[in-house]
Wavefront OBJ file of the C-alpha trace (Angstrom):
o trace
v -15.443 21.767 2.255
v -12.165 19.716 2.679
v -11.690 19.021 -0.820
v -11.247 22.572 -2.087
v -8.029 23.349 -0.314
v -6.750 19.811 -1.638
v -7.838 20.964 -4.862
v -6.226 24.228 -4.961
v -3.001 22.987 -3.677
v -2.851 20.182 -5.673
v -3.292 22.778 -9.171
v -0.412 24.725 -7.834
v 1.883 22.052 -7.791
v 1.209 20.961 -11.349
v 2.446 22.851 -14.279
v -0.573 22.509 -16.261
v -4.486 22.506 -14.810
v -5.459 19.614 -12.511
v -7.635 16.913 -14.599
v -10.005 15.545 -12.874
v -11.316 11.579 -13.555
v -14.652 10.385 -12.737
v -15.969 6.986 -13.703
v -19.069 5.737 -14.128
v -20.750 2.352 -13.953
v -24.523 1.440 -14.204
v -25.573 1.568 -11.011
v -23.505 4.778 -10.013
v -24.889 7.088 -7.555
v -25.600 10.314 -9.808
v -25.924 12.895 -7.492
v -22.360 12.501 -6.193
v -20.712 11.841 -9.743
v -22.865 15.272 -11.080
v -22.387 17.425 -7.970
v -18.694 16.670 -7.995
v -18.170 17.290 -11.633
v -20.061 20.253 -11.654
v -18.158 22.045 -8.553
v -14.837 21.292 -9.704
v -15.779 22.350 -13.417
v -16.810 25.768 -11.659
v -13.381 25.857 -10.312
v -11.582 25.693 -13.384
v -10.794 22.021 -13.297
v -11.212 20.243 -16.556
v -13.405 17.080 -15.920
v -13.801 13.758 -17.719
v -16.647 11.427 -16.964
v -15.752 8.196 -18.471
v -18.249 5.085 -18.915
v -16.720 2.184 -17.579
v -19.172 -0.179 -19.606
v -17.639 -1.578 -22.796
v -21.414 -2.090 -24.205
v -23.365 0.178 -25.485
v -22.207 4.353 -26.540
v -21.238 6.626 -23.475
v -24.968 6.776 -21.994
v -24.433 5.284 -18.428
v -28.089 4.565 -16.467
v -27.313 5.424 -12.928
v -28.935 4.089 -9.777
v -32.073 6.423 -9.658
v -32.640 5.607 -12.956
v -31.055 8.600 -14.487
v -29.017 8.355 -17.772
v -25.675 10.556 -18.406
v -24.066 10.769 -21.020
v -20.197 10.350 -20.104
v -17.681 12.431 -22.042
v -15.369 9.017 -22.879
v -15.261 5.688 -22.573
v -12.567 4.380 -19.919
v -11.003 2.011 -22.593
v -10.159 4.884 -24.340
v -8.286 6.914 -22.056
v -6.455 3.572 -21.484
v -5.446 3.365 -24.931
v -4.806 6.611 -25.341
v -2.382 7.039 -21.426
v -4.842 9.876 -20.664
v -3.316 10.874 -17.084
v -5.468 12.783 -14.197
v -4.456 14.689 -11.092
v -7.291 12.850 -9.462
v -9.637 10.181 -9.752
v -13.078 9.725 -8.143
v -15.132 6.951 -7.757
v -19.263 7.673 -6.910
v -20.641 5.673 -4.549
v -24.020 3.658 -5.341
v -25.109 0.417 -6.019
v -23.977 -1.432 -7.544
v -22.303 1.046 -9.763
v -19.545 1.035 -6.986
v -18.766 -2.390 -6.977
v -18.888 -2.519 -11.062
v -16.714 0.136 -10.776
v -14.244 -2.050 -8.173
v -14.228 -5.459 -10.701
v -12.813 -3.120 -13.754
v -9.696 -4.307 -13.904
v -8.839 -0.979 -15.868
v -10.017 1.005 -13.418
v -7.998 -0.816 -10.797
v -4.960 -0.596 -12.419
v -5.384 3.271 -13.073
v -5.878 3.321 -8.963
v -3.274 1.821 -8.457
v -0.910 3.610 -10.655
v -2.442 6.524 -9.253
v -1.425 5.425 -5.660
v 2.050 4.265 -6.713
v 2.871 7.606 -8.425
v 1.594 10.040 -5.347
v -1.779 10.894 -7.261
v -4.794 11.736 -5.582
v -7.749 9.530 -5.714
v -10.843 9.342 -3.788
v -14.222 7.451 -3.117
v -17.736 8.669 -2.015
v -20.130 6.914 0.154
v -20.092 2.999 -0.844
v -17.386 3.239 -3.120
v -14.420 3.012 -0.208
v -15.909 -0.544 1.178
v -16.850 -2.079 -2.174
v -14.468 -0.334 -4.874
v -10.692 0.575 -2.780
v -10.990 -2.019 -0.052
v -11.623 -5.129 -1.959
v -8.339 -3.817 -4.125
v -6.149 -3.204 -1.290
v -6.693 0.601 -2.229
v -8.407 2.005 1.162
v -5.403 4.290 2.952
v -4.833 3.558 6.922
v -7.185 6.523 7.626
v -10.683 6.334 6.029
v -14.494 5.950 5.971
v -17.676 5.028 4.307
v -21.272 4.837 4.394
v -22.145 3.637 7.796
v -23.713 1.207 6.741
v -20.945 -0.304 4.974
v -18.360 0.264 7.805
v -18.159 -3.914 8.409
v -16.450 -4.322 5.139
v -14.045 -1.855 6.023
v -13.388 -2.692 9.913
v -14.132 -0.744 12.903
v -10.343 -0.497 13.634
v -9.604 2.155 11.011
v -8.740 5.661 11.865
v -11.598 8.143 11.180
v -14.076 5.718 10.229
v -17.115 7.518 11.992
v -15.671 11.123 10.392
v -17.769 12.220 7.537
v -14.513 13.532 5.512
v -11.338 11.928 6.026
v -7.737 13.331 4.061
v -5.080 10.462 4.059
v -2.363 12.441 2.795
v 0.247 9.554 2.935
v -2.288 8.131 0.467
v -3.107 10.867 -0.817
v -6.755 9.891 -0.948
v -9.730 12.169 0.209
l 1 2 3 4 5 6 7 8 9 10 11 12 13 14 15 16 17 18 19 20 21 22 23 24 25 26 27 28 29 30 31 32 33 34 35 36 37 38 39 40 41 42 43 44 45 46 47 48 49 50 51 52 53 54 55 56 57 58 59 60 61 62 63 64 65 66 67 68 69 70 71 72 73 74 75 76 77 78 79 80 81 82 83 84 85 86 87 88 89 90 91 92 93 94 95 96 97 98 99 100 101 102 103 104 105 106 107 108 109 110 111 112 113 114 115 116 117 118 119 120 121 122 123 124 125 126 127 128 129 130 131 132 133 134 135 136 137 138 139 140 141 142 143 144 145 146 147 148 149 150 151 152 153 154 155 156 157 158 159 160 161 162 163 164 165 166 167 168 169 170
């Protein structure tokens, strides 16, 4: 519910239609990388699922087991400076923390963070993938049961949806 108005407004303020990256590691949770991609693509919002895994074609096998076929590989929207609106990491394990050692995917983060793009991180994603990469905003939360690596001290760390917009990371 929270992350359509941050959608919307987000489209507005860009000239041309928000683009949307979400990454995917073996081990990814693929409920939240499909349910995600498929509500935003709904909405209008061009989506790229993107293989982090240099091996291999763009089949990723996901944490249940499931394959998806990913749209790029992430190495090529390096090489290529593909820019997004947003970027979205799926929790699961331990696609999430694959997803947290790619050093390409860390640096798009954090370009992402430095520039006043939106990025964002489902379930165990925020404690294994942001956190570890100094990437988790001041306001925040996670799978419960991953709330240790993130510290009880953070604001909005029993919420189920937390908006940092000084981070701008949902």
């Amino acid at each position: 519910v929270e992350a359509t108005p941050v959608v919307r407004a987000h489209t507005r303020e860009m000239a041309s239609p928000v683009k949307v990256l979400i990454p995917l590691a073996t081990g990814s949770e693929e409920l939240e990388a499909i349910a995600l991609a498929n509500v935003l693509r709904r909405g209008g919002v061009e989506v790229t699922l993107a293989t982090t895994e240099e091996e291999g074609g763009l089949a990723v096998v996901c944490a249940r087991k499931t394959k998806i076929l990913c749209d790029a590989k992430l190495s090529e929207l390096v090489e290529t400076g593909t820019e997004f609106g947003m970027i979205v990491l799926p929790g699961g394990m331990p696609g999430a923390e694959r997803l947290g050692r790619n050093v390409a995917l860390v640096e798009m983060l954090r370009k992402q963070r430095a520039s006043g793009g939106w990025y964002g991180a489902i379930c165990a994603a925020p404690a294994v993938a942001l956190k570890p990469n100094g990437l988790f905003p001041k306001t925040g939360t996670c799978y419960p049961s991953f709330k240790e690596k993130i510290g009880s001290d953070v604001v909005g760390i029993d919420d189920r949806v937390v908006v940092d917009h000084d981070a701008k990371c949902a």
